[in-house]
N, CA, C and O atoms as a Tripos MOL2 file, in Angstrom:
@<TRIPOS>MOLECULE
protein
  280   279    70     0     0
PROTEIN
NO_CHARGES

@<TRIPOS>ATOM
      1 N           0.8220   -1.1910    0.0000 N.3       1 UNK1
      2 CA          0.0000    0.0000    0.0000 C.3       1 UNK1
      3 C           0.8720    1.2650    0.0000 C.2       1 UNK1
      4 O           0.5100    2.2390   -0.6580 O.2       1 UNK1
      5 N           2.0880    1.2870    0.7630 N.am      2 UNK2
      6 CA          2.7350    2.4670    0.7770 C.3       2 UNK2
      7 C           3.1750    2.4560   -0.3560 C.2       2 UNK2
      8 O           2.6110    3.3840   -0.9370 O.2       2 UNK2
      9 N           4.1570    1.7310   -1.3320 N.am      3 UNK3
     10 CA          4.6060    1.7700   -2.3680 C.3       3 UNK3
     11 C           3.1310    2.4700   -3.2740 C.2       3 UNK3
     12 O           3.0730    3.5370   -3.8850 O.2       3 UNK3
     13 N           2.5670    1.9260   -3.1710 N.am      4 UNK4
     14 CA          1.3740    2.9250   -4.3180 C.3       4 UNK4
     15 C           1.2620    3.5970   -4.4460 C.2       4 UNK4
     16 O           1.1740    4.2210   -5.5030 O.2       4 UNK4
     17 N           1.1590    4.0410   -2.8810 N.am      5 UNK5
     18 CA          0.6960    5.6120   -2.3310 C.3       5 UNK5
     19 C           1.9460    6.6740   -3.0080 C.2       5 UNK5
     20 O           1.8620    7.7560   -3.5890 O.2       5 UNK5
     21 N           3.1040    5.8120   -2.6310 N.am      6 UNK6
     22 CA          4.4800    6.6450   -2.9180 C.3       6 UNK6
     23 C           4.4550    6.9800   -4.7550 C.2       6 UNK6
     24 O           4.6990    8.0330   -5.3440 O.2       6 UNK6
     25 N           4.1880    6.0650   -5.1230 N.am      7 UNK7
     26 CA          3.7910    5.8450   -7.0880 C.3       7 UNK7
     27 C           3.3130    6.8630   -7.3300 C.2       7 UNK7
     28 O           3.6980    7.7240   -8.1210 O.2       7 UNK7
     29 N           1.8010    6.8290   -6.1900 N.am      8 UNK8
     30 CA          0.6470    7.9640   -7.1920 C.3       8 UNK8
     31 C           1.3690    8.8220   -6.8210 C.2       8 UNK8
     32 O           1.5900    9.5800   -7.7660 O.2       8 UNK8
     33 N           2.0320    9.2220   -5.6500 N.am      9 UNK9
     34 CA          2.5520   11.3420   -4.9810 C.3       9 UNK9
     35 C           3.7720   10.7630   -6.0400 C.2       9 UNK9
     36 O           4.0840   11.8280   -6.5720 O.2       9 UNK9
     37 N           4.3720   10.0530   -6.4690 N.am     10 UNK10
     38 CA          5.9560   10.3020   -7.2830 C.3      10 UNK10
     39 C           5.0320   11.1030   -8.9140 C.2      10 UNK10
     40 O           5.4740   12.0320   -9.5900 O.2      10 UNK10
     41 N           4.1310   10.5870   -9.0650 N.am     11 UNK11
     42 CA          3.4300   10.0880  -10.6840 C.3      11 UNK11
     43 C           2.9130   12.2390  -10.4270 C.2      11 UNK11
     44 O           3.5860   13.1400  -10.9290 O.2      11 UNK11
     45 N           1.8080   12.4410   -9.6790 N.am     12 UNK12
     46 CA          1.5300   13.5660   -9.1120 C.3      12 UNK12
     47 C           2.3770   14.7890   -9.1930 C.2      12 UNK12
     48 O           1.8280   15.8760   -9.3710 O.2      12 UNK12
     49 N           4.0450   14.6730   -9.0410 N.am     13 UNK13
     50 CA          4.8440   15.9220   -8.8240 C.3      13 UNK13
     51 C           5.1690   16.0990  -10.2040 C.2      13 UNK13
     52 O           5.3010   17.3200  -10.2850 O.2      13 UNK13
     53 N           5.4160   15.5290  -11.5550 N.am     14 UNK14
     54 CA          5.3050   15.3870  -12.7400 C.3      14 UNK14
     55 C           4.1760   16.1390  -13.6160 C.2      14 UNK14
     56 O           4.4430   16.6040  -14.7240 O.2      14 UNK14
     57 N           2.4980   16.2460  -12.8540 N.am     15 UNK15
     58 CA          1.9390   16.4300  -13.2730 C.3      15 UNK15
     59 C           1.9690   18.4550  -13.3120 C.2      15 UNK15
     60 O           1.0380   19.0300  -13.8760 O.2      15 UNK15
     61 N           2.8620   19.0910  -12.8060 N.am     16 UNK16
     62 CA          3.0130   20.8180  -13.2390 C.3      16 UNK16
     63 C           4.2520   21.0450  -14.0000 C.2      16 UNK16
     64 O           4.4830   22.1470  -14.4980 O.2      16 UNK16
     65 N           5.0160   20.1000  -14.1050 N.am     17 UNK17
     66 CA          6.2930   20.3860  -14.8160 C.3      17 UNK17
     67 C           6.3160   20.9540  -16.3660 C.2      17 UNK17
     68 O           7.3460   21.1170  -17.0200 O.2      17 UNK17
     69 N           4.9250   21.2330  -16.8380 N.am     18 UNK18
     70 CA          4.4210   21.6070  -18.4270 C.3      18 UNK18
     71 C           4.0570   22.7100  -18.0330 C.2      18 UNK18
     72 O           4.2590   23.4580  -18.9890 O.2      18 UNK18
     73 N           3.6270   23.3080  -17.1810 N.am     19 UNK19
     74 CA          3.0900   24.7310  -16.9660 C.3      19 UNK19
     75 C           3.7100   25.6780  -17.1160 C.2      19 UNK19
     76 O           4.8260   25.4800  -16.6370 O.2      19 UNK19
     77 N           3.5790   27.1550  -17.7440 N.am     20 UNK20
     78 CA          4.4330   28.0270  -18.2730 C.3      20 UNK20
     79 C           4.1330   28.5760  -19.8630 C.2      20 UNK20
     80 O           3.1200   28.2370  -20.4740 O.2      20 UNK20
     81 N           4.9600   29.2900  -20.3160 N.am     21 UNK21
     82 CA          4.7590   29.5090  -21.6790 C.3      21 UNK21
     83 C           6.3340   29.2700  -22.5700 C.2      21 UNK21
     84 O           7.3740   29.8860  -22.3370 O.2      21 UNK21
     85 N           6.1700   28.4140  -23.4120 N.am     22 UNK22
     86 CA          7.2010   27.8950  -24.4620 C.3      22 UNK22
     87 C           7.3240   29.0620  -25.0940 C.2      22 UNK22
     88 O           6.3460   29.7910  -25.2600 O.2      22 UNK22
     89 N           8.8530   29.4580  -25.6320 N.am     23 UNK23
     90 CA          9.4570   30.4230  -26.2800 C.3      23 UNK23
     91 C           8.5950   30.4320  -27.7680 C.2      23 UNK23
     92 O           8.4990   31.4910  -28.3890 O.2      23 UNK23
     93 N           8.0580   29.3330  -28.2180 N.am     24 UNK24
     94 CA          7.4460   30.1990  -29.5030 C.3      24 UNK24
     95 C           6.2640   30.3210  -29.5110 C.2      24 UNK24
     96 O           5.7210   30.4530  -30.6070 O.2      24 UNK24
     97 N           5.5440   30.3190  -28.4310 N.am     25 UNK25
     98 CA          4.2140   30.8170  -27.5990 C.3      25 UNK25
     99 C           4.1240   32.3060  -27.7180 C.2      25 UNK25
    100 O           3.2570   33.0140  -28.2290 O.2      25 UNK25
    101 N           5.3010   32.6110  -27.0830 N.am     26 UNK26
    102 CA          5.7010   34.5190  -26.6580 C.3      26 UNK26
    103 C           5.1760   35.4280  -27.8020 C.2      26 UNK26
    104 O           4.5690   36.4940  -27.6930 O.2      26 UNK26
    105 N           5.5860   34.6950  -29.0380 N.am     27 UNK27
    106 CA          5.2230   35.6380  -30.3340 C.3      27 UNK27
    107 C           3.3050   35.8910  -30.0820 C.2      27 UNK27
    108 O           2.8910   37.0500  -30.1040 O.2      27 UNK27
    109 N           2.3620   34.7960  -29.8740 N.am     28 UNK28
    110 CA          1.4260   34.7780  -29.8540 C.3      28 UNK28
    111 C           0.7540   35.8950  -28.6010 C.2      28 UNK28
    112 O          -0.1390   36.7380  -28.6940 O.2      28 UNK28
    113 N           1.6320   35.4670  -27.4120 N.am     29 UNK29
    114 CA          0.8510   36.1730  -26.3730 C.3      29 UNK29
    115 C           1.4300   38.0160  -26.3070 C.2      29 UNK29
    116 O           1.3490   38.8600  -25.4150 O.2      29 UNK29
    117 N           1.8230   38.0390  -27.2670 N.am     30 UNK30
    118 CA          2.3210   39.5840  -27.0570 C.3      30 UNK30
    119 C           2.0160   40.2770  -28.3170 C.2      30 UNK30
    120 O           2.6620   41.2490  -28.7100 O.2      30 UNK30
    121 N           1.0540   39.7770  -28.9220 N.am     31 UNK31
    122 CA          0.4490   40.5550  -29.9680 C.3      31 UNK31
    123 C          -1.1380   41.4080  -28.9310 C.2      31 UNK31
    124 O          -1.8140   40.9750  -27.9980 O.2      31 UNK31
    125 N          -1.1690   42.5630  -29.6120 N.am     32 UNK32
    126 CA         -2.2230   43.3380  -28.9280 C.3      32 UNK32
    127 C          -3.0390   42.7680  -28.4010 C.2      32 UNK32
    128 O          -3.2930   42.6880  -27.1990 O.2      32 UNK32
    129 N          -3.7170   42.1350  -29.6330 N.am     33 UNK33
    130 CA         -5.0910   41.1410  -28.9610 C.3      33 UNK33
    131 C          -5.2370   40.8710  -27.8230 C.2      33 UNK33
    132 O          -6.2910   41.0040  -27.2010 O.2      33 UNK33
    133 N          -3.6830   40.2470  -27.1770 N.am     34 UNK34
    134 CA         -3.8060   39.3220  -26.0590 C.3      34 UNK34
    135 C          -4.1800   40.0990  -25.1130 C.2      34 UNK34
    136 O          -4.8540   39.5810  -24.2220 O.2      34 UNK34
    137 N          -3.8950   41.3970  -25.0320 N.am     35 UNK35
    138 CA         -3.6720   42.2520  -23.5180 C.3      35 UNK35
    139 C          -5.0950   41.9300  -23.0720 C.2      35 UNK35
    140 O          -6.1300   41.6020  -23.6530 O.2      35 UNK35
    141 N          -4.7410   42.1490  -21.8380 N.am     36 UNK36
    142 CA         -6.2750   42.6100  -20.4360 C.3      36 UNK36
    143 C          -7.1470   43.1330  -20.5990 C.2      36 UNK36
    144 O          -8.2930   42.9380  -20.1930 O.2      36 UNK36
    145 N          -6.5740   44.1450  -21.4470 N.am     37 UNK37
    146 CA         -7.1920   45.4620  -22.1540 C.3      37 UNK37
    147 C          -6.9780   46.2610  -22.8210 C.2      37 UNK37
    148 O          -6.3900   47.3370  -22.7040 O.2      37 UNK37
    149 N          -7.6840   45.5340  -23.9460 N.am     38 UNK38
    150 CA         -6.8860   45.9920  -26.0200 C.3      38 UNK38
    151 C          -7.2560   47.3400  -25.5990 C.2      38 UNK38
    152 O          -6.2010   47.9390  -25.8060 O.2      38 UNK38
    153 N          -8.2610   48.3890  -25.0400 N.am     39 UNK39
    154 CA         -8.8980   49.5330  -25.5730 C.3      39 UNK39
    155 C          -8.1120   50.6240  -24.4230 C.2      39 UNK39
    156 O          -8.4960   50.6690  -23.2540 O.2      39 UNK39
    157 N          -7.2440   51.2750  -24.8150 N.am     40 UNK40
    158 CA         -6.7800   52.3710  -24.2450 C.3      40 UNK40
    159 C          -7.5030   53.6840  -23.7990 C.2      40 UNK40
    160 O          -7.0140   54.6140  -23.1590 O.2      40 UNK40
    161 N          -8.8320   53.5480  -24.3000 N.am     41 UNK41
    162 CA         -9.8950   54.0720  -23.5160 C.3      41 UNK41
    163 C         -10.5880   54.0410  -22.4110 C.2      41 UNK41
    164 O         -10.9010   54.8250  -21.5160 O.2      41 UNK41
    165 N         -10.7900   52.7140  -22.7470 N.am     42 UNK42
    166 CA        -11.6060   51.7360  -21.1440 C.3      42 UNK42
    167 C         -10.4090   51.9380  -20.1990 C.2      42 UNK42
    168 O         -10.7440   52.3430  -19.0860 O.2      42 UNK42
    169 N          -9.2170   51.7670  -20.3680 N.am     43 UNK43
    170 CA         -7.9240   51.5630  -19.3890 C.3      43 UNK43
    171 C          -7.5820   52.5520  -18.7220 C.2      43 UNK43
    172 O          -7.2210   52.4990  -17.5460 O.2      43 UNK43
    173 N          -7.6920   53.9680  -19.6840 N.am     44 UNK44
    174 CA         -7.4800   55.2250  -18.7720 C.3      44 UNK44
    175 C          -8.9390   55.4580  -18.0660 C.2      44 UNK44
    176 O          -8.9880   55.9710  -16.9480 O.2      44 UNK44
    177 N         -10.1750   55.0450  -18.7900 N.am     45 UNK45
    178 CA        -11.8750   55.5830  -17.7880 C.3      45 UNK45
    179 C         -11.6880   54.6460  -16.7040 C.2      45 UNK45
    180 O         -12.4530   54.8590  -15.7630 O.2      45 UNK45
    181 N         -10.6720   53.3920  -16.5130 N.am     46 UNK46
    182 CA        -10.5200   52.5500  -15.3510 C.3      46 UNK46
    183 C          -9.6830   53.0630  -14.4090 C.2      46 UNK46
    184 O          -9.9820   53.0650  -13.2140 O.2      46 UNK46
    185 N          -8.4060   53.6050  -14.9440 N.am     47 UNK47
    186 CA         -7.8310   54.3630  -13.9730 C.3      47 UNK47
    187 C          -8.6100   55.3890  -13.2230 C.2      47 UNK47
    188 O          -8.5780   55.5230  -11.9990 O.2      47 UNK47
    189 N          -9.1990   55.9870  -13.9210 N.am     48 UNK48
    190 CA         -9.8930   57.1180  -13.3270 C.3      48 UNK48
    191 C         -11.0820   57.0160  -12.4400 C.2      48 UNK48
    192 O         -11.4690   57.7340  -11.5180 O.2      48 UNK48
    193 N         -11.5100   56.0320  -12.9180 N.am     49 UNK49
    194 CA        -12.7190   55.5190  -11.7050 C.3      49 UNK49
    195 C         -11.7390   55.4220  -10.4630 C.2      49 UNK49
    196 O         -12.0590   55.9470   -9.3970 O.2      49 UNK49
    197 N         -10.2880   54.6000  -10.6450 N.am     50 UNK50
    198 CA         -9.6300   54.1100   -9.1470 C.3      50 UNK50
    199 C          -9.3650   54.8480   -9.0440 C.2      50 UNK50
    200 O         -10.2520   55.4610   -8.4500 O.2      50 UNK50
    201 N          -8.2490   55.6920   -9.3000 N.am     51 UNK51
    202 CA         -7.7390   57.1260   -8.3810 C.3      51 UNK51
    203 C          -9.1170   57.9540   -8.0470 C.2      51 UNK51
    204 O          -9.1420   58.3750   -6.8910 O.2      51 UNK51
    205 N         -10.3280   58.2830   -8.8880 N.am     52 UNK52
    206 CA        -10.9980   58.9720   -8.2000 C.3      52 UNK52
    207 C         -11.5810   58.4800   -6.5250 C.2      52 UNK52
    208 O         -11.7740   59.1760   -5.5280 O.2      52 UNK52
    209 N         -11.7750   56.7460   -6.7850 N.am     53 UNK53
    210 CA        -12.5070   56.0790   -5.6350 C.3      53 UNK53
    211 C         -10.9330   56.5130   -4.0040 C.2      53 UNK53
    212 O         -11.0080   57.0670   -2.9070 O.2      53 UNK53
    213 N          -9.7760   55.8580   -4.7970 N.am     54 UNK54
    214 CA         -8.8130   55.6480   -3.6630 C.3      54 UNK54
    215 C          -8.5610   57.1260   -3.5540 C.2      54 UNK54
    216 O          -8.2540   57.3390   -2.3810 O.2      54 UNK54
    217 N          -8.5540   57.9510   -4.0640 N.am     55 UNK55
    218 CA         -8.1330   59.3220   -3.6290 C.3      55 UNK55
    219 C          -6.5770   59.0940   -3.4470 C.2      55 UNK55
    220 O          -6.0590   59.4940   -2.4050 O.2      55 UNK55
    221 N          -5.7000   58.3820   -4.5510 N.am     56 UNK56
    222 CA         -4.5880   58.5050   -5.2730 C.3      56 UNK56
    223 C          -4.5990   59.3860   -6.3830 C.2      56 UNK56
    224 O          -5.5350   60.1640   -6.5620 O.2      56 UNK56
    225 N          -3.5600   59.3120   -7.1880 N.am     57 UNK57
    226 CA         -3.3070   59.2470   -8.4560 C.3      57 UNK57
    227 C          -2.1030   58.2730   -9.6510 C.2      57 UNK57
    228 O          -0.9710   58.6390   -9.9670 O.2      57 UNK57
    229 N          -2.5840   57.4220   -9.9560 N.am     58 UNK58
    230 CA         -1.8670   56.1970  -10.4760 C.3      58 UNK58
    231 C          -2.2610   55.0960   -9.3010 C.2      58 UNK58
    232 O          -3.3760   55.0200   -8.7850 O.2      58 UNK58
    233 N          -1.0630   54.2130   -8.9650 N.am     59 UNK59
    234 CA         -1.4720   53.3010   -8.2640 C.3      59 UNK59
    235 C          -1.6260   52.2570   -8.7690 C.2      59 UNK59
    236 O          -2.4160   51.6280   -8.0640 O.2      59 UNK59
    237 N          -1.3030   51.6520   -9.6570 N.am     60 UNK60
    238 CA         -2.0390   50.9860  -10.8850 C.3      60 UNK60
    239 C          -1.3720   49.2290  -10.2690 C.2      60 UNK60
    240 O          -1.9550   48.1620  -10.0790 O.2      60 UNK60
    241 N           0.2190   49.6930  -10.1030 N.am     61 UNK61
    242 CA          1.0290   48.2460  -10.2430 C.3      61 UNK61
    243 C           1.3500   48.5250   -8.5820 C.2      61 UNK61
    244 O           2.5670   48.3630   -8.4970 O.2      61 UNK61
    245 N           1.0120   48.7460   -7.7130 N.am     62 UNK62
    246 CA          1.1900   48.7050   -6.2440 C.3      62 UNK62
    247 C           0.1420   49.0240   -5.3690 C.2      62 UNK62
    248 O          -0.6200   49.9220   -5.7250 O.2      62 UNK62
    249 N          -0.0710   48.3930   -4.1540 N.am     63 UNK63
    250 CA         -0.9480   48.4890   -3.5110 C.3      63 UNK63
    251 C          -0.7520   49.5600   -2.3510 C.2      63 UNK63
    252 O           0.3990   49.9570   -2.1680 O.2      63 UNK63
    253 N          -1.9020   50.1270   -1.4500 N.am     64 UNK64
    254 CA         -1.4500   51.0000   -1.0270 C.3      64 UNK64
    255 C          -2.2760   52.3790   -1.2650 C.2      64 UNK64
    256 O          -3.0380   52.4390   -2.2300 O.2      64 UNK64
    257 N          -2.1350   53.4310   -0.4310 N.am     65 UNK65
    258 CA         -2.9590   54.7030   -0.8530 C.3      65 UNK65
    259 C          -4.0180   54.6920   -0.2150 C.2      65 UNK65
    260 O          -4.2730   54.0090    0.7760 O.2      65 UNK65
    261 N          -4.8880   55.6770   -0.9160 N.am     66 UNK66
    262 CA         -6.2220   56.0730   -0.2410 C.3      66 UNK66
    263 C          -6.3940   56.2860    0.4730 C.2      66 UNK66
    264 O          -5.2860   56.5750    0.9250 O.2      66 UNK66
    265 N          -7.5100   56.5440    1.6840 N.am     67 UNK67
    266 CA         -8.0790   57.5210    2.7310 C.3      67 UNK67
    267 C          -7.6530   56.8810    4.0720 C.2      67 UNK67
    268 O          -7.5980   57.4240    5.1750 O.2      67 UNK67
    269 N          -7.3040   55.3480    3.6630 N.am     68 UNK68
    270 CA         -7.3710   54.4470    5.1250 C.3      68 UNK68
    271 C          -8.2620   53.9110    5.8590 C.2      68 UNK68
    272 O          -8.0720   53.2250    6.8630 O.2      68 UNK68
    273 N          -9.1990   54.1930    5.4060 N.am     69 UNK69
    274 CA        -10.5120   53.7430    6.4060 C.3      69 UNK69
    275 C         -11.0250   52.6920    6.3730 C.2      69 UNK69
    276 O         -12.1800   52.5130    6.7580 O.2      69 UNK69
    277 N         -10.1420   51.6150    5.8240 N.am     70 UNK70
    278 CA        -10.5630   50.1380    5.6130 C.3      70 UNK70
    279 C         -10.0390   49.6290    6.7330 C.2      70 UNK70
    280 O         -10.1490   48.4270    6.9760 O.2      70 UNK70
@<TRIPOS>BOND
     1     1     2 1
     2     2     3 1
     3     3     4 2
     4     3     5 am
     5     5     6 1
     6     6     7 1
     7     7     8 2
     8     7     9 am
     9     9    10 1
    10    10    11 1
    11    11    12 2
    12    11    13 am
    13    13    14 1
    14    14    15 1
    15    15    16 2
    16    15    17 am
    17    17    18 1
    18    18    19 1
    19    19    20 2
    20    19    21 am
    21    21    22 1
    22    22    23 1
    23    23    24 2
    24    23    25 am
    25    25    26 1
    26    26    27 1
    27    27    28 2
    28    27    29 am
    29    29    30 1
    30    30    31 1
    31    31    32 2
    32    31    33 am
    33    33    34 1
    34    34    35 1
    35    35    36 2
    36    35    37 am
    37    37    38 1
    38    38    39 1
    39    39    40 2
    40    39    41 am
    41    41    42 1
    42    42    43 1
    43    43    44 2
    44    43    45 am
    45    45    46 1
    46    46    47 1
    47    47    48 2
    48    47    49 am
    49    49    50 1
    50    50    51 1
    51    51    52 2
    52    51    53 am
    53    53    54 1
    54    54    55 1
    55    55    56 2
    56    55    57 am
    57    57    58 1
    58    58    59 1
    59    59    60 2
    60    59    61 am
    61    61    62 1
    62    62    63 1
    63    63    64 2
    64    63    65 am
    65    65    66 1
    66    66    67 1
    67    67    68 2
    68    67    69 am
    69    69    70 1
    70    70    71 1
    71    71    72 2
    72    71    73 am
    73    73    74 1
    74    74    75 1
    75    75    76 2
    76    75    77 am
    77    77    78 1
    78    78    79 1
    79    79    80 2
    80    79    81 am
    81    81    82 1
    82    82    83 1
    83    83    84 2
    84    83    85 am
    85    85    86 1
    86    86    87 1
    87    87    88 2
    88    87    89 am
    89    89    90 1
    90    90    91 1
    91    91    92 2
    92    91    93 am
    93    93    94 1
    94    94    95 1
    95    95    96 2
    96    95    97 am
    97    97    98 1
    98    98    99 1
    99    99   100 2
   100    99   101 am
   101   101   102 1
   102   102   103 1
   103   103   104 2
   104   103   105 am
   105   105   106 1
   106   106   107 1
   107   107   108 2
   108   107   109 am
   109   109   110 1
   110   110   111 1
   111   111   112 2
   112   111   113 am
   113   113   114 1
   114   114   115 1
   115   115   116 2
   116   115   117 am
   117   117   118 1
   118   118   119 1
   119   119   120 2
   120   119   121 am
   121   121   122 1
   122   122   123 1
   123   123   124 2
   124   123   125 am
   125   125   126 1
   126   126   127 1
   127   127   128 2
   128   127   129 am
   129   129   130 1
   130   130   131 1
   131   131   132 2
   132   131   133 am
   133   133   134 1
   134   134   135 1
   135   135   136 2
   136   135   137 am
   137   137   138 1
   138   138   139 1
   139   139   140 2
   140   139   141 am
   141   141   142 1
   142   142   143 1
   143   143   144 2
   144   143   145 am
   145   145   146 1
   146   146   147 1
   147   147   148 2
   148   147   149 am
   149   149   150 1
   150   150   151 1
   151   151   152 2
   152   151   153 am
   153   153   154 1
   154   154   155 1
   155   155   156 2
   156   155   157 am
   157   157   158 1
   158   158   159 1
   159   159   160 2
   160   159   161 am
   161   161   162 1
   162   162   163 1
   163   163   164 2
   164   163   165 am
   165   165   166 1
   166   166   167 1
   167   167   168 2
   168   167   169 am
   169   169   170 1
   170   170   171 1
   171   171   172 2
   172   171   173 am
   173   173   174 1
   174   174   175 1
   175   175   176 2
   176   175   177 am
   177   177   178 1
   178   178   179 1
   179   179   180 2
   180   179   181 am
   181   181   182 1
   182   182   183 1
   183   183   184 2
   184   183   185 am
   185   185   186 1
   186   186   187 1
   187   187   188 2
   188   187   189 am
   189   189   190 1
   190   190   191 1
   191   191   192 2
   192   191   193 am
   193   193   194 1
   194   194   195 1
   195   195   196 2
   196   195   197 am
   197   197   198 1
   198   198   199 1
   199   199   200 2
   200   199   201 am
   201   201   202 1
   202   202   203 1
   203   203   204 2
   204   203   205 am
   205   205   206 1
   206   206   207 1
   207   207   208 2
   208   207   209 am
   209   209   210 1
   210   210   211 1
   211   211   212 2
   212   211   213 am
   213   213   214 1
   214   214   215 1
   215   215   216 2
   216   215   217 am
   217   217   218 1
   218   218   219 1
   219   219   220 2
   220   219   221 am
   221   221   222 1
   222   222   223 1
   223   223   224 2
   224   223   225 am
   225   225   226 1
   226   226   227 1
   227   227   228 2
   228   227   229 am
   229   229   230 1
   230   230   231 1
   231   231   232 2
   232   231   233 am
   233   233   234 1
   234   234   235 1
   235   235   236 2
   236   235   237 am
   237   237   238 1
   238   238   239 1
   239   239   240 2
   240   239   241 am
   241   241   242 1
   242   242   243 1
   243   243   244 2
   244   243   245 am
   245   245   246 1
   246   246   247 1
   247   247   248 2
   248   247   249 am
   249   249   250 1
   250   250   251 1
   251   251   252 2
   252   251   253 am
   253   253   254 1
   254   254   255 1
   255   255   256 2
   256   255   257 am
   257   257   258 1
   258   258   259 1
   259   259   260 2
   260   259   261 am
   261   261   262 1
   262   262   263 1
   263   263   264 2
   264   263   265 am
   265   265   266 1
   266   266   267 1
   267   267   268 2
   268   267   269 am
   269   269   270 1
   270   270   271 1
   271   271   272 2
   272   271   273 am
   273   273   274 1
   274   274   275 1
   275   275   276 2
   276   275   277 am
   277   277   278 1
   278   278   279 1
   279   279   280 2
@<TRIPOS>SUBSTRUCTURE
     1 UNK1         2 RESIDUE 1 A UNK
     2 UNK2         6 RESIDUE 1 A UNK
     3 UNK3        10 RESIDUE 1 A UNK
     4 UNK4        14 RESIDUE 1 A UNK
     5 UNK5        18 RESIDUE 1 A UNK
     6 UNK6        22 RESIDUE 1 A UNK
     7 UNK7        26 RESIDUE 1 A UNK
     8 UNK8        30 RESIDUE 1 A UNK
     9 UNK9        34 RESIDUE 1 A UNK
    10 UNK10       38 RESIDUE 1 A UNK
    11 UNK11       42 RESIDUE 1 A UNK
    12 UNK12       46 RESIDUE 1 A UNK
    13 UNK13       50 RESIDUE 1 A UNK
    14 UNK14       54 RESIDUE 1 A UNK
    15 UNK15       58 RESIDUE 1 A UNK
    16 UNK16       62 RESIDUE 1 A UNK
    17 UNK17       66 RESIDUE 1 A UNK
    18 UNK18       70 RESIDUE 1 A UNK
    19 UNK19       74 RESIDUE 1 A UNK
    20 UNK20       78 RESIDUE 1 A UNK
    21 UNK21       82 RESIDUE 1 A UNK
    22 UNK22       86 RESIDUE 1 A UNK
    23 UNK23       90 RESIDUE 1 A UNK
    24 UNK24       94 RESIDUE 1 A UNK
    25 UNK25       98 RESIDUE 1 A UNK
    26 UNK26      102 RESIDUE 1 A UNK
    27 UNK27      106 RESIDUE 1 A UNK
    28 UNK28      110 RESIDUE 1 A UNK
    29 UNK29      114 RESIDUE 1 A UNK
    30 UNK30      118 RESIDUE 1 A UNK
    31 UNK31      122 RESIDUE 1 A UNK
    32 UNK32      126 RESIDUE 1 A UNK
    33 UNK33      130 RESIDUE 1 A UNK
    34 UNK34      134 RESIDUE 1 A UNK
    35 UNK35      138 RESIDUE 1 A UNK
    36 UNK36      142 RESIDUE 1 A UNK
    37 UNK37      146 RESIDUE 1 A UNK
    38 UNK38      150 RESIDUE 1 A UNK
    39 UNK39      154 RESIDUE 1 A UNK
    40 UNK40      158 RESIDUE 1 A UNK
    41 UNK41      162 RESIDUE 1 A UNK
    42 UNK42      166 RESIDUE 1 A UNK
    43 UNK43      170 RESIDUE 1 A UNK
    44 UNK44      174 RESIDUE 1 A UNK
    45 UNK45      178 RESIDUE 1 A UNK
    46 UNK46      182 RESIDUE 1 A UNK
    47 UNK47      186 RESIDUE 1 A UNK
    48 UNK48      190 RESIDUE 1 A UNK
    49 UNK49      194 RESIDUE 1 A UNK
    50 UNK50      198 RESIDUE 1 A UNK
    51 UNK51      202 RESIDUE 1 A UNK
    52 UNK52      206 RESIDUE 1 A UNK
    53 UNK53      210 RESIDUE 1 A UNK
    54 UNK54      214 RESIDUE 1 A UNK
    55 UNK55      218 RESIDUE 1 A UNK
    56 UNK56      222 RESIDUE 1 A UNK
    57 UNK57      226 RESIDUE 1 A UNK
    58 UNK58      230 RESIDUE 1 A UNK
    59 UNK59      234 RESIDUE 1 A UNK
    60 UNK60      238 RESIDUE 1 A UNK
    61 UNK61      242 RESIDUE 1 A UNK
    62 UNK62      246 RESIDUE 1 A UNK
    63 UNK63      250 RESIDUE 1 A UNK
    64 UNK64      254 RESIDUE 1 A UNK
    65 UNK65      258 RESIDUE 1 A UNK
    66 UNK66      262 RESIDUE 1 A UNK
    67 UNK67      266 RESIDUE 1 A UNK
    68 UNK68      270 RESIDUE 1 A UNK
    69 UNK69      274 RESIDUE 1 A UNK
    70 UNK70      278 RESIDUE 1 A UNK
């Protein structure tokens, strides 16, 4: 029984070793399309909703700011 057990967790640590993105993937995921958010419109009316809510300005890639009252 232990030997099995040991099989399936050996068989198991194998199973994330594919996860990631392959070098000729990169070409695909870095064409516009891919982004979060193709529309540079929506992205700045998004910023602006957050800095208006947090009472920052930017803030975008760090956490942090605003009034404190959380």
């Amino acid at each position: 029984m232990r030997r099995l057990l040991f099989l399936f967790l050996l068989l198991n640590l194998g199973g994330c070793s594919q996860l990631g993105v392959h070098a000729w993937e990169r070409g695909t995921l870095a064409k516009d399309d891919m982004a979060l958010t193709a529309d540079a419109v929506d992205l700045s009316l998004d910023d602006h909703i957050y800095f208006s809510k947090e009472g920052t300005s930017g803030g975008r890639g760090f956490a942090g700011g605003g009034c404190g009252c959380n």
